[in-house]
VMD Tcl script that draws the C-alpha trace (Angstrom):
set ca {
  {115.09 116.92 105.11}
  {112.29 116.79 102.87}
  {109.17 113.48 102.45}
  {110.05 110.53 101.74}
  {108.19 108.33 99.34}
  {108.41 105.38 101.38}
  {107.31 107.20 103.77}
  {104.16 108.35 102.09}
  {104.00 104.60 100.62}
  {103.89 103.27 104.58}
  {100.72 105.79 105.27}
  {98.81 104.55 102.31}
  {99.31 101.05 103.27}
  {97.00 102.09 106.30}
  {94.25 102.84 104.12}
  {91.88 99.47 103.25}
  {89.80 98.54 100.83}
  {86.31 97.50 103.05}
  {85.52 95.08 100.50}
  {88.93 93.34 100.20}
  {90.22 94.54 103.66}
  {93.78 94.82 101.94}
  {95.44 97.99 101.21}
  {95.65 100.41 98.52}
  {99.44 99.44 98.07}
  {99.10 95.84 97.76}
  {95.90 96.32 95.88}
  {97.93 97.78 93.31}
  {95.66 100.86 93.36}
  {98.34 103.48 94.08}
  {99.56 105.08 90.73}
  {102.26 107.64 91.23}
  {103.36 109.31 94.01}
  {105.17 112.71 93.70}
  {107.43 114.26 95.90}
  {107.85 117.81 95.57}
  {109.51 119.10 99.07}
  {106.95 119.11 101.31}
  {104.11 118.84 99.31}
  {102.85 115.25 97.89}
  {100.49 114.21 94.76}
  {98.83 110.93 94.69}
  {97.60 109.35 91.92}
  {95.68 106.28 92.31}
  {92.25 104.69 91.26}
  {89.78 101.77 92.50}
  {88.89 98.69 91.94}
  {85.43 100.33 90.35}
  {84.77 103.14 88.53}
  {81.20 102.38 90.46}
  {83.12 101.82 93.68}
  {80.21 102.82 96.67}
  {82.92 104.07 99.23}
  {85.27 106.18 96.64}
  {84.69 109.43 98.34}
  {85.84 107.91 101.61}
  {89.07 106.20 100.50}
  {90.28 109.46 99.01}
  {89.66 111.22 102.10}
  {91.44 108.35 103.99}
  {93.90 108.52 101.83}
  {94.39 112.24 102.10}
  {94.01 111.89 105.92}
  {97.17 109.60 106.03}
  {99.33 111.19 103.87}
  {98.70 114.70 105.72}
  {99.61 112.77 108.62}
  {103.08 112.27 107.46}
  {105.62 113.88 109.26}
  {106.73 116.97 107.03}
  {103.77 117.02 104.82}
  {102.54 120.47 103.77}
  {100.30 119.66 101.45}
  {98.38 116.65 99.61}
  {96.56 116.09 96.36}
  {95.21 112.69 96.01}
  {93.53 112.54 92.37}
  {91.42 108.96 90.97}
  {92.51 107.67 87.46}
  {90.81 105.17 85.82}
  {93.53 105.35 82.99}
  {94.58 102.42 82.87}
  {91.49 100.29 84.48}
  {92.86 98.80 87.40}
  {92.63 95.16 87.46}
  {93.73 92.39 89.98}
  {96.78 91.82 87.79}
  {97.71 94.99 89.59}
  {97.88 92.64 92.89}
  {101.06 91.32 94.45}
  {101.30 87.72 92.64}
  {101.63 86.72 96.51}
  {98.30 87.88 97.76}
  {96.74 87.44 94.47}
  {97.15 83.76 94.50}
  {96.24 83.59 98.17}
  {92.49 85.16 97.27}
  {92.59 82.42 94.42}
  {92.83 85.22 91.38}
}
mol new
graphics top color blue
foreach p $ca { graphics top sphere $p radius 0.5 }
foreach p [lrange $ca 0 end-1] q [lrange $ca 1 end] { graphics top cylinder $p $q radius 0.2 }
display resetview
């Protein structure tokens, strides 16, 4: 029985943005996820290009994905293609932060 997606979803919605204190999923920050047997590609990006803890949220990232019960291997790689922007946020939680 190989990863899940939703279970690789579920880890990344552990990882928080310090600034917004939401996470990547809801931020609308997580890409593409690939599923390859055991081993799992992440594609996501920030909020910034010039985003001060970037290095740390793809290492938390990594961290909970490798934590993943199955997980071999992880690649987590930043686009910025397309910009992210808050349309990218859940219309839910976007009109509860008043965007």
């Amino acid at each position: 029985m190989g990863v899940k997606e939703k279970d690789v979803q579920d880890a990344l919605k552990a990882v928080k943005d310090p600034e917004l204190n939401l996470d990547l999923v809801v931020l609308g920050l997580i890409y593409d996820i690939e599923v390859t047997e055991c081993n799992v590609r992440v594609l996501m990006s920030l909020t910034s290009p010039m985003c001060p803890v970037a290095e740390q949220l793809v290492a938390e990232a990594e961290a909970a994905v490798s934590a993943v019960e199955g997980v071999t291997t992880c690649e987590v790689e930043l686009t910025f293609d397309p910009p992210w922007t808050p349309e990218r946020i859940s219309p839910l939680i976007r009109s509860s932060l008043g965007l």
